[in-house]
Every structure is written in C-alpha cells, then in structure tokens.
Backbone atoms as SQL, in Angstrom:
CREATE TABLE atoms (id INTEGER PRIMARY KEY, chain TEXT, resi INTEGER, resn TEXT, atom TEXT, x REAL, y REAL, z REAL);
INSERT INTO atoms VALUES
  (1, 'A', 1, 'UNK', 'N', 25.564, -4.104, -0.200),
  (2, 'A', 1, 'UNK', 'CA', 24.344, -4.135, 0.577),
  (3, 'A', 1, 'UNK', 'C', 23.229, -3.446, -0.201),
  (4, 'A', 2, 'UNK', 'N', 22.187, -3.915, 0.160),
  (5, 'A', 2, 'UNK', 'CA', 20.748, -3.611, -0.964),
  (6, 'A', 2, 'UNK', 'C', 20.135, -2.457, -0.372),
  (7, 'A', 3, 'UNK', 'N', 19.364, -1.395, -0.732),
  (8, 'A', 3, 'UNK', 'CA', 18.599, -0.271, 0.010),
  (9, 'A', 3, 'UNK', 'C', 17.777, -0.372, -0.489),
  (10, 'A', 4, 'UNK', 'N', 16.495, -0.415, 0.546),
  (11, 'A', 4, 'UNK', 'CA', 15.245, -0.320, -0.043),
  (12, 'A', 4, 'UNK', 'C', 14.545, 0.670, 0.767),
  (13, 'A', 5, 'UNK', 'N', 14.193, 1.820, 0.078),
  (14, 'A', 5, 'UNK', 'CA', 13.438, 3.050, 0.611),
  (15, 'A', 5, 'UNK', 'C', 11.702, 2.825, 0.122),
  (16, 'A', 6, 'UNK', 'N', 11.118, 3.376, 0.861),
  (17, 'A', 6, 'UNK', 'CA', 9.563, 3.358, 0.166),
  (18, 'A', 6, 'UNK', 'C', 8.750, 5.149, 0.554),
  (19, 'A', 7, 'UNK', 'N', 8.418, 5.524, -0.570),
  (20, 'A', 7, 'UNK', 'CA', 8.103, 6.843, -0.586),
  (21, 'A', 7, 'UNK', 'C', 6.617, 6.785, -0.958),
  (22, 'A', 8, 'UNK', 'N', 6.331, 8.003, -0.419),
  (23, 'A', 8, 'UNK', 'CA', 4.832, 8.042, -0.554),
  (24, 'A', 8, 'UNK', 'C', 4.351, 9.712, -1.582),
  (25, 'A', 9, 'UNK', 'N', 3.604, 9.072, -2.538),
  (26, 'A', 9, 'UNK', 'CA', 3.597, 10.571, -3.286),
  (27, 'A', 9, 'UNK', 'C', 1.587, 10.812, -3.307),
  (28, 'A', 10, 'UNK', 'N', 1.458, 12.109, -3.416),
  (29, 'A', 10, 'UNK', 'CA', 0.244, 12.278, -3.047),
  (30, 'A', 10, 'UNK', 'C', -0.577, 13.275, -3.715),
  (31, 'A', 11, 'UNK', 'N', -1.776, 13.093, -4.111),
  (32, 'A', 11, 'UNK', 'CA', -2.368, 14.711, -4.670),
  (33, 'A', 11, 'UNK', 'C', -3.610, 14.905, -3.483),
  (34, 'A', 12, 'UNK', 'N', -4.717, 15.290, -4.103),
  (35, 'A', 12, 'UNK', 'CA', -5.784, 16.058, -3.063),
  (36, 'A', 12, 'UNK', 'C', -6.541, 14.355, -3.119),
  (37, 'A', 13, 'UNK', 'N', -6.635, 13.841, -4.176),
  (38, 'A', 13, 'UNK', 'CA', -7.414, 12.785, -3.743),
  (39, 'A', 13, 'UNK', 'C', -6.798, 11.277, -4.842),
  (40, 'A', 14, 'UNK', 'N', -5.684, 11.271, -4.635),
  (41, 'A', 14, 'UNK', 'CA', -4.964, 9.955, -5.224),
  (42, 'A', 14, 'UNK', 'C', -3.538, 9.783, -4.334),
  (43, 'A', 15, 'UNK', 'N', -3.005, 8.387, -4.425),
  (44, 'A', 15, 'UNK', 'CA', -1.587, 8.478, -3.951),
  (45, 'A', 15, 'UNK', 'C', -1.204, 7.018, -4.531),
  (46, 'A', 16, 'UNK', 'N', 0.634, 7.021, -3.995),
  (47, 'A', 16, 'UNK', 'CA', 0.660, 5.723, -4.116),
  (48, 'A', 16, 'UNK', 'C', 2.033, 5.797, -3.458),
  (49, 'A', 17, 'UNK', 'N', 2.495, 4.756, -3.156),
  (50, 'A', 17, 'UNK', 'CA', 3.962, 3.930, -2.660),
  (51, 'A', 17, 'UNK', 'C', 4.853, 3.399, -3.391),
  (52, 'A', 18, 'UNK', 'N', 5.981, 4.091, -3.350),
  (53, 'A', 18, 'UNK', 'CA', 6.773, 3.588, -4.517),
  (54, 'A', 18, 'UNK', 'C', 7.884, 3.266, -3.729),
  (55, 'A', 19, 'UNK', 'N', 8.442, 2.122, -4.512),
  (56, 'A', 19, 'UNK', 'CA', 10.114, 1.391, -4.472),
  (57, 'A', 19, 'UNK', 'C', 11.281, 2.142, -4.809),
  (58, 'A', 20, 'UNK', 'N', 12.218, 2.293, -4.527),
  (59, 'A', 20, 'UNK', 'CA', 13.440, 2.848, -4.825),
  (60, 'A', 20, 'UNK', 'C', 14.725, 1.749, -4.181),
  (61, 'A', 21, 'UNK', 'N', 15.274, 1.131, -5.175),
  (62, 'A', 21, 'UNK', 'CA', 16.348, 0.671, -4.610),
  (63, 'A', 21, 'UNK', 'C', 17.398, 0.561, -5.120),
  (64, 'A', 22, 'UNK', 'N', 18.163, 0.615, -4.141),
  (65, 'A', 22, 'UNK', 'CA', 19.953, 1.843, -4.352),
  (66, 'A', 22, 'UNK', 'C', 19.772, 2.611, -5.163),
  (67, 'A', 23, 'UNK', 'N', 18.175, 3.459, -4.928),
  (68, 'A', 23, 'UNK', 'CA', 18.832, 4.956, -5.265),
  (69, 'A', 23, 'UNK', 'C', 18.194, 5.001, -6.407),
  (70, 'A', 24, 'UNK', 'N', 17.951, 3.986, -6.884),
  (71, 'A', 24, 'UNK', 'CA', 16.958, 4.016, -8.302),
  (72, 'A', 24, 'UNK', 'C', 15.368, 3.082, -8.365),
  (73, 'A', 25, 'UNK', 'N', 14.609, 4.284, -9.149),
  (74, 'A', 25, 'UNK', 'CA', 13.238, 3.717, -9.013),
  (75, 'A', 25, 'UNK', 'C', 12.796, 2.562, -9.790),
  (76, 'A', 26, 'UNK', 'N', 11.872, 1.889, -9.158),
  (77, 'A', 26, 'UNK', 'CA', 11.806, 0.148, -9.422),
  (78, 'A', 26, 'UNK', 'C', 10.888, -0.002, -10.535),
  (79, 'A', 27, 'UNK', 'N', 9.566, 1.424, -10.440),
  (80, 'A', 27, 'UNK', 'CA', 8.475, 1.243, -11.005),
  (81, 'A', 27, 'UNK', 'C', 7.534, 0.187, -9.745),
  (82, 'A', 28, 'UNK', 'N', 7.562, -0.379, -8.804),
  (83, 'A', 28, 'UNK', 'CA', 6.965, -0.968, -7.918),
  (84, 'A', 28, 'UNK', 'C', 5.962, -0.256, -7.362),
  (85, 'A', 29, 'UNK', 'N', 4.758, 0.033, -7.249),
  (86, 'A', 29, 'UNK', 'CA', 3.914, 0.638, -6.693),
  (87, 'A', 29, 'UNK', 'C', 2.554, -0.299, -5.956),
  (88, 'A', 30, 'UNK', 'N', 2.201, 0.736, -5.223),
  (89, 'A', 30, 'UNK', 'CA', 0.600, 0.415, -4.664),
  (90, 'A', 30, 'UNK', 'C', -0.173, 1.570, -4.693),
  (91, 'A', 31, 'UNK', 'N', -1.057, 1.877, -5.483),
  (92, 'A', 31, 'UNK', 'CA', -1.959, 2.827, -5.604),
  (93, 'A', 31, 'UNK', 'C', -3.215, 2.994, -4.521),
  (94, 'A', 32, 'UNK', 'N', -3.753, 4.235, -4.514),
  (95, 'A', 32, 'UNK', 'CA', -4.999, 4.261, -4.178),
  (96, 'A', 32, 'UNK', 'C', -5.397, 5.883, -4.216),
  (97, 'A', 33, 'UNK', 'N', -6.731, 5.789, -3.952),
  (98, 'A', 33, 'UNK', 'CA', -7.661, 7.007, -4.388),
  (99, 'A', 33, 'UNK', 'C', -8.784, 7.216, -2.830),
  (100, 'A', 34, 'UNK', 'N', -8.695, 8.324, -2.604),
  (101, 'A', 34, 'UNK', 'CA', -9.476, 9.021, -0.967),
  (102, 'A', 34, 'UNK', 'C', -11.303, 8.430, -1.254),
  (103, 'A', 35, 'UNK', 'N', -11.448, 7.842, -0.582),
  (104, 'A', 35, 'UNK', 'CA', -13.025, 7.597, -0.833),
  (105, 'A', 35, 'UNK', 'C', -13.377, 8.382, 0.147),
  (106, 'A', 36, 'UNK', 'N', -13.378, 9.134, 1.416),
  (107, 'A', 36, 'UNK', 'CA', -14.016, 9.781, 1.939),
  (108, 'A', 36, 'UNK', 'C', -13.104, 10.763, 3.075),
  (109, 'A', 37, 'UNK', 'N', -14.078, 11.061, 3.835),
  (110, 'A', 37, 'UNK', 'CA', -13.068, 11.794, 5.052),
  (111, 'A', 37, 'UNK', 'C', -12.470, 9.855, 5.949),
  (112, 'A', 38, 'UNK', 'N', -11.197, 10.721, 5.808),
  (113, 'A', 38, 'UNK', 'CA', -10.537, 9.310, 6.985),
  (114, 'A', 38, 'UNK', 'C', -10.302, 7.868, 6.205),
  (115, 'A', 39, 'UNK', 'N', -10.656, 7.457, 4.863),
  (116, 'A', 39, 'UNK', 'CA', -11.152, 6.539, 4.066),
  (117, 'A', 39, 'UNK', 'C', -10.275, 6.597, 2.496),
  (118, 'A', 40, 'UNK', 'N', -9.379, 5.142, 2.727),
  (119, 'A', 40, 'UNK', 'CA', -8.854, 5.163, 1.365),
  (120, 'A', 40, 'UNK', 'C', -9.206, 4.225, 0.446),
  (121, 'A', 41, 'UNK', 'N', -8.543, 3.677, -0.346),
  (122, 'A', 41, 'UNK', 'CA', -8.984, 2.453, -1.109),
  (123, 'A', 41, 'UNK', 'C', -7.620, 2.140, -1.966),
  (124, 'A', 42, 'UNK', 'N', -7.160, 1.125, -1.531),
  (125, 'A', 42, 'UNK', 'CA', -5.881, 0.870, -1.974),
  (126, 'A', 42, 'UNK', 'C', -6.513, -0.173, -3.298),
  (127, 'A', 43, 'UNK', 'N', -6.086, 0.154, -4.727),
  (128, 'A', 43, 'UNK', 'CA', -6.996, -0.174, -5.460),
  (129, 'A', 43, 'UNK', 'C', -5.620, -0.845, -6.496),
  (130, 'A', 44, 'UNK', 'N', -4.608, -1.031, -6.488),
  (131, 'A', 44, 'UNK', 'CA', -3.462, -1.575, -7.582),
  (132, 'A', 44, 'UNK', 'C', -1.965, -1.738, -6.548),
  (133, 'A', 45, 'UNK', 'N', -1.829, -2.824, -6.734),
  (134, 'A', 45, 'UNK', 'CA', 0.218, -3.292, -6.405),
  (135, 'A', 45, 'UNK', 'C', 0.185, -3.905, -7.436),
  (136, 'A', 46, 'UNK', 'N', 1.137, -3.242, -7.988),
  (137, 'A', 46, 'UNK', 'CA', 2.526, -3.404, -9.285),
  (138, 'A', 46, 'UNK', 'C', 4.235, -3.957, -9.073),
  (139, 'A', 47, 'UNK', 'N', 3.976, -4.845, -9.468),
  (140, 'A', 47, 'UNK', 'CA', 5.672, -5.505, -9.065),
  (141, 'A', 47, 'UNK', 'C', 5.933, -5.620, -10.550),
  (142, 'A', 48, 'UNK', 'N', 7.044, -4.805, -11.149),
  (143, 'A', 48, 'UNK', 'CA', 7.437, -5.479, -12.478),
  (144, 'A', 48, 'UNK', 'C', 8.314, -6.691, -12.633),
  (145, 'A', 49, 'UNK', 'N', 8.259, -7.522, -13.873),
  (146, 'A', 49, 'UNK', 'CA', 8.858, -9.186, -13.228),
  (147, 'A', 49, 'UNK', 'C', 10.110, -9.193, -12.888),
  (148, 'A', 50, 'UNK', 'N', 11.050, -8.110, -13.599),
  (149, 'A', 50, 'UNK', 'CA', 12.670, -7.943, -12.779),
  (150, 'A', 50, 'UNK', 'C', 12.347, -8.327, -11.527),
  (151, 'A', 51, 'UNK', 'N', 11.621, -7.757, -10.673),
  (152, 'A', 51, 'UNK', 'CA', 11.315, -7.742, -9.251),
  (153, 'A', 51, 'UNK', 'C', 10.800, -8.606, -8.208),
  (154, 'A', 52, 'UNK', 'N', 10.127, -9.626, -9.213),
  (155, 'A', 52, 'UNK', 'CA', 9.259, -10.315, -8.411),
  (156, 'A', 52, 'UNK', 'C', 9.644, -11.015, -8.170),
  (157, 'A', 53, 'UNK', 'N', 9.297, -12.021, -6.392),
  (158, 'A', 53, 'UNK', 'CA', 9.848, -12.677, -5.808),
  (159, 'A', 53, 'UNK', 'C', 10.585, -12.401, -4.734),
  (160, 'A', 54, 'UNK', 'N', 10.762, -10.931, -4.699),
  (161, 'A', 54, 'UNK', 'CA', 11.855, -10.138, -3.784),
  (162, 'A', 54, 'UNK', 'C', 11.123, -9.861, -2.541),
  (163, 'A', 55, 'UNK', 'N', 9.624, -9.977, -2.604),
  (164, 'A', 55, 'UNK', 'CA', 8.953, -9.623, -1.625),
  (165, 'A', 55, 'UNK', 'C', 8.270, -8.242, -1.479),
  (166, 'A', 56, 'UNK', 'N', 8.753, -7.417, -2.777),
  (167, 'A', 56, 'UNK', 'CA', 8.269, -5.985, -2.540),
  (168, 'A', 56, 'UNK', 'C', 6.827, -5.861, -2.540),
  (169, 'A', 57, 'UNK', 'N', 6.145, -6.313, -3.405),
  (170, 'A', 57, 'UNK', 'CA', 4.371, -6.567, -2.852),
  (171, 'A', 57, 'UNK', 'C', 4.128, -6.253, -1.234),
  (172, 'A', 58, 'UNK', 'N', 4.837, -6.843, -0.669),
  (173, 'A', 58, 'UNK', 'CA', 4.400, -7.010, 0.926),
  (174, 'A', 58, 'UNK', 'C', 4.842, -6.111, 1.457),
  (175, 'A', 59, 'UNK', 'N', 6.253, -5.625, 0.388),
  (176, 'A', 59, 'UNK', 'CA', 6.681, -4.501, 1.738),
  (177, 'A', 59, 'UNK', 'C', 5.765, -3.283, 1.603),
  (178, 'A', 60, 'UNK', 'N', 5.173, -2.663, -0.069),
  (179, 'A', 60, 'UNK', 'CA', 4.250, -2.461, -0.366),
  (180, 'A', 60, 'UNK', 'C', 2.555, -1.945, 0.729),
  (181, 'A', 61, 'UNK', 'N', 2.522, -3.280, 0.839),
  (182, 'A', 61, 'UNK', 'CA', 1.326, -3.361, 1.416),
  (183, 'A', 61, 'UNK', 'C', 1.667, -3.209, 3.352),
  (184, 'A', 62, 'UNK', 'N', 2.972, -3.537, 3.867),
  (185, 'A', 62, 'UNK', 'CA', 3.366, -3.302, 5.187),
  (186, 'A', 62, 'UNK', 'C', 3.419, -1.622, 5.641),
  (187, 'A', 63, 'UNK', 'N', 3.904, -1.181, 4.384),
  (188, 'A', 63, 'UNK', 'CA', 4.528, 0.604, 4.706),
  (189, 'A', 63, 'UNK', 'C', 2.836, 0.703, 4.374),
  (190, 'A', 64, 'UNK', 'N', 2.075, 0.502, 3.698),
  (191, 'A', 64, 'UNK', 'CA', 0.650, 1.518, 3.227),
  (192, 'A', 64, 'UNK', 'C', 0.145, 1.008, 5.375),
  (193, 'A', 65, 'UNK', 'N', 0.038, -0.091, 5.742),
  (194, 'A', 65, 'UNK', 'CA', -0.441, -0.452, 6.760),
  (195, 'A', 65, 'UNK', 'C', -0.225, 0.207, 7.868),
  (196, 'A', 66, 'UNK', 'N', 1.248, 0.308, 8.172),
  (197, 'A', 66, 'UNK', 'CA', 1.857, 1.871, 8.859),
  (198, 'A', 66, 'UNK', 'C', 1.598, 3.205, 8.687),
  (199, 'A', 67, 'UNK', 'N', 1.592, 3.664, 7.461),
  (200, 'A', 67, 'UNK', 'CA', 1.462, 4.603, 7.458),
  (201, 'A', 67, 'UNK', 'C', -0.310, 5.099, 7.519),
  (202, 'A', 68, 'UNK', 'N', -1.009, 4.524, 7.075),
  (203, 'A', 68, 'UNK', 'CA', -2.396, 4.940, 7.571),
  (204, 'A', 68, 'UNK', 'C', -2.869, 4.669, 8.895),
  (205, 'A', 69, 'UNK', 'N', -2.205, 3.387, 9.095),
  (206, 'A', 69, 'UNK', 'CA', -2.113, 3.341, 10.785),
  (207, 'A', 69, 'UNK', 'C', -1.994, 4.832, 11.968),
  (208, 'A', 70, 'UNK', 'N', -0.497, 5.700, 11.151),
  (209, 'A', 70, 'UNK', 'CA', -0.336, 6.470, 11.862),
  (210, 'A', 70, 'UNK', 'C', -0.847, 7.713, 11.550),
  (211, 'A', 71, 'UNK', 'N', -1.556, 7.810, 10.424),
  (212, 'A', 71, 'UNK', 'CA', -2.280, 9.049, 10.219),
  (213, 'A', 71, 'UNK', 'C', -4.212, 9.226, 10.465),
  (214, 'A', 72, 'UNK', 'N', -4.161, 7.405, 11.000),
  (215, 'A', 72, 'UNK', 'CA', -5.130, 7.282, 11.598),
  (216, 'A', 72, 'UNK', 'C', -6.576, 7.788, 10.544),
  (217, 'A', 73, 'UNK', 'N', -6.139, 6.557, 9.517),
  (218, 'A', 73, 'UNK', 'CA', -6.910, 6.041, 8.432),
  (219, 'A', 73, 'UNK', 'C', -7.163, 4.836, 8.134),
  (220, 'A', 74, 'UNK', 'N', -8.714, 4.538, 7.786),
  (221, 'A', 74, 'UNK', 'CA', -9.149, 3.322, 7.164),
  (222, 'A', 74, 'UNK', 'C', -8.739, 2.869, 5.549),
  (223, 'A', 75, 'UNK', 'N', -8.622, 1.688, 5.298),
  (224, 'A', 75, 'UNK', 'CA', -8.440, 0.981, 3.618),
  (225, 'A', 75, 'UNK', 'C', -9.338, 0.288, 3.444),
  (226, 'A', 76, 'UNK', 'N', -9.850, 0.689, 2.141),
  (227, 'A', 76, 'UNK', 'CA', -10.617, -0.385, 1.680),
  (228, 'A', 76, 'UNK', 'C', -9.860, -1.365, 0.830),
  (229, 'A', 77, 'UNK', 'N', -9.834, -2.778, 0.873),
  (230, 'A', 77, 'UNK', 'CA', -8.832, -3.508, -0.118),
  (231, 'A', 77, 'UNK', 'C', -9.422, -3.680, -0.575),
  (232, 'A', 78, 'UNK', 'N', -9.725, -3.013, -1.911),
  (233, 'A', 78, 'UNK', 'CA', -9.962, -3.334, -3.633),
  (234, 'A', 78, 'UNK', 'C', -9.139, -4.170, -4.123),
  (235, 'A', 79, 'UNK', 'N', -7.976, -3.853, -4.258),
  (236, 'A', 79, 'UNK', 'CA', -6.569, -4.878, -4.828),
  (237, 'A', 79, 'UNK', 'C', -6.561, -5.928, -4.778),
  (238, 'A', 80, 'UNK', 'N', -6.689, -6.980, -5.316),
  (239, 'A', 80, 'UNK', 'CA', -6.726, -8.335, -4.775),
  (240, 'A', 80, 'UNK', 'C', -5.540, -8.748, -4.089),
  (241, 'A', 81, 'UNK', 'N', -4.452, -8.332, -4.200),
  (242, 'A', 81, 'UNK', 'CA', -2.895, -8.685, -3.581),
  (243, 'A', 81, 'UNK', 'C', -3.021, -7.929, -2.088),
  (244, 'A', 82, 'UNK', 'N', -3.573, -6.575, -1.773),
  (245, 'A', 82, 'UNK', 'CA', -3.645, -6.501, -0.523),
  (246, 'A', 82, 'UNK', 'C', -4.793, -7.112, 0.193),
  (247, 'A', 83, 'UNK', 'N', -6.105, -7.401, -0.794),
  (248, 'A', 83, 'UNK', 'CA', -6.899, -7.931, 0.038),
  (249, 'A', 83, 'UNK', 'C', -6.380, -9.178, 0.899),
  (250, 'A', 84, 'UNK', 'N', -5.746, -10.188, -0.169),
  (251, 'A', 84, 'UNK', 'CA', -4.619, -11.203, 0.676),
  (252, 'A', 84, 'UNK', 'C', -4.141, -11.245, 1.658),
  (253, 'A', 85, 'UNK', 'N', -3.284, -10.216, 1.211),
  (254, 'A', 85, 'UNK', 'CA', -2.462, -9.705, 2.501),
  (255, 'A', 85, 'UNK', 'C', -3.371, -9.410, 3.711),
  (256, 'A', 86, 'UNK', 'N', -3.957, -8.878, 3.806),
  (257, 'A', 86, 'UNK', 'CA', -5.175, -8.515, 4.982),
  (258, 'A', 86, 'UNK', 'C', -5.728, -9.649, 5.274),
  (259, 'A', 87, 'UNK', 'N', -6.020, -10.782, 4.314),
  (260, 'A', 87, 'UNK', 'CA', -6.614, -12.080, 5.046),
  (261, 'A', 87, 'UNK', 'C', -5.494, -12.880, 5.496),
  (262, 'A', 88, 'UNK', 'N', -3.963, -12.371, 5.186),
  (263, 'A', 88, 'UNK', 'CA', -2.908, -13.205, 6.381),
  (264, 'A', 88, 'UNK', 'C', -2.883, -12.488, 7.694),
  (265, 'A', 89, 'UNK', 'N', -3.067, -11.206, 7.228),
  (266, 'A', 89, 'UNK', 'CA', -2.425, -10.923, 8.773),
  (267, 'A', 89, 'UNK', 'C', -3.996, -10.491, 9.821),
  (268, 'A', 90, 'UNK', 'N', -4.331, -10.720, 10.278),
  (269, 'A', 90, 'UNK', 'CA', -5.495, -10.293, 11.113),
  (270, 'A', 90, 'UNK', 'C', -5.059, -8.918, 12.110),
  (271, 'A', 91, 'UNK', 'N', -3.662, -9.106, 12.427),
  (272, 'A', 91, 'UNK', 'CA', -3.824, -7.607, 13.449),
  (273, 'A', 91, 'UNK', 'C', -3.507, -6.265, 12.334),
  (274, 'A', 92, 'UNK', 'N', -3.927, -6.920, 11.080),
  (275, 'A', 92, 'UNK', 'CA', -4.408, -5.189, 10.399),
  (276, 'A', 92, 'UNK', 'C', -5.282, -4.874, 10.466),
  (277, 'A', 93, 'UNK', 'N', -6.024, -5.626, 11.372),
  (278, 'A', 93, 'UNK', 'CA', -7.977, -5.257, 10.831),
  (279, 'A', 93, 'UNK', 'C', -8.454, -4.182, 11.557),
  (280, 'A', 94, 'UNK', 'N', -7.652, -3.319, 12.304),
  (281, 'A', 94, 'UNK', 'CA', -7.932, -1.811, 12.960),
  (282, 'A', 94, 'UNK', 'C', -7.668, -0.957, 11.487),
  (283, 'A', 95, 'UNK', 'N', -6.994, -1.085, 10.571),
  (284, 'A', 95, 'UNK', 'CA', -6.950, -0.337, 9.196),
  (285, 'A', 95, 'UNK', 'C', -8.143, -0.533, 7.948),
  (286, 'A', 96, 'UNK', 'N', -8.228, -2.077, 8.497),
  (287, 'A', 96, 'UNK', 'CA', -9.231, -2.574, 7.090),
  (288, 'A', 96, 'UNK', 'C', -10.440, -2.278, 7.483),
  (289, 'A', 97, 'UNK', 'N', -11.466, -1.998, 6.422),
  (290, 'A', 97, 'UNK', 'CA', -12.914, -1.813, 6.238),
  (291, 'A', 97, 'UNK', 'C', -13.154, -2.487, 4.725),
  (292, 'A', 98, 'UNK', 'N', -14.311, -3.140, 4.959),
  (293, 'A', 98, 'UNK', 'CA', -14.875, -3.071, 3.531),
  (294, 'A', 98, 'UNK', 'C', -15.555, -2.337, 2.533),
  (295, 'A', 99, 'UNK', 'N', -15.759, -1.407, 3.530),
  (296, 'A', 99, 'UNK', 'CA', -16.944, -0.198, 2.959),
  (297, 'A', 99, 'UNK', 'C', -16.696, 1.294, 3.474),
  (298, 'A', 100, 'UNK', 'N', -16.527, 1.876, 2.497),
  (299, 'A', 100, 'UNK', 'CA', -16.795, 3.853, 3.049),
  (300, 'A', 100, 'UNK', 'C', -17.332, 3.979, 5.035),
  (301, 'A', 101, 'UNK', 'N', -16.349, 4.374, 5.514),
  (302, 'A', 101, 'UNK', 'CA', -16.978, 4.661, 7.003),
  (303, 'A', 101, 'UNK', 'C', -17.082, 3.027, 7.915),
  (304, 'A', 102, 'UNK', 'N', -16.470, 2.200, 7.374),
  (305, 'A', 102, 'UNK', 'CA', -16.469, 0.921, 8.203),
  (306, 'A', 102, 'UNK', 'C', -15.103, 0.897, 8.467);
C-alpha cells in the first residue's frame, strides 16, 4: 500500500508543501511567499517526471487549499498550475484573490 503524507515547512515570510511517500521525500513541492497580513502567493508546483501523472500537483494544490482555508488565509495564484486548478474548481474562490487584500 502507497503513503502519501504532505507537510508544510515555513519561515517568517516563505513556505512550501512537500510530498513524502512511504516515508521518503519526492522533491514534489508548491511554494509560496507572505504578500501581506492574511495574504499568500502560491508562486511554483514542482512534480519531478518520476512522479508525474500520479496526480501529486493536485494533491499539492488541495492540502495548500485546506490548509489556508483553515488558518483563514487568502492566495494569490501566480503559478500557472494552481491558477488552473482554481479555474476547475470554483468552490475555492473563498481562498482565491487576485490581488494583495482581495
């Protein structure tokens, strides 16, 4: 059976989401950097090609959606892969902004 964990690592004003599966790291990430109070900017997803196809992009972009959800934060999608993602799913658009404070 496959494990897929997703961790979140953080400084004062950068972070990102990383892959781990069974236990070992994928290199899979989604970056981003604090644009303001309450305000992020998810600005890079990285799938290396071992990986791709597996879907981790999305899971990626699902855990960043939750988790600012629950810390009750806005994204700006810079990324072009989450901007995507945000134009499939419409009930993220309580997370998305296009701009600082939107």
């Amino acid at each position: 059976m496959t494990s897929v964990e997703i961790l979140r690592e953080q400084s004062a004003t950068r972070g990102r989401y990383l892959i781990r599966l069974n236990g070992q790291m994928t290199e899979a990430e989604l970056t981003w950097a604090q644009l303001g109070e309450g305000t992020i900017a998810a600005d890079h997803t990285g799938v290396p090609d071992i990986f791709r196809g597996r879907g981790f992009g999305l899971l990626l972009v699902e855990y960043l959606v939750a988790d600012v959800r629950a810390r009750g934060l806005r994204v700006v999608p810079i990324c072009p892969f989450v901007r995507s993602q945000y134009q499939r799913h419409p009930e993220w658009a309580d997370v998305f902004g296009d701009t600082v404070g939107s």
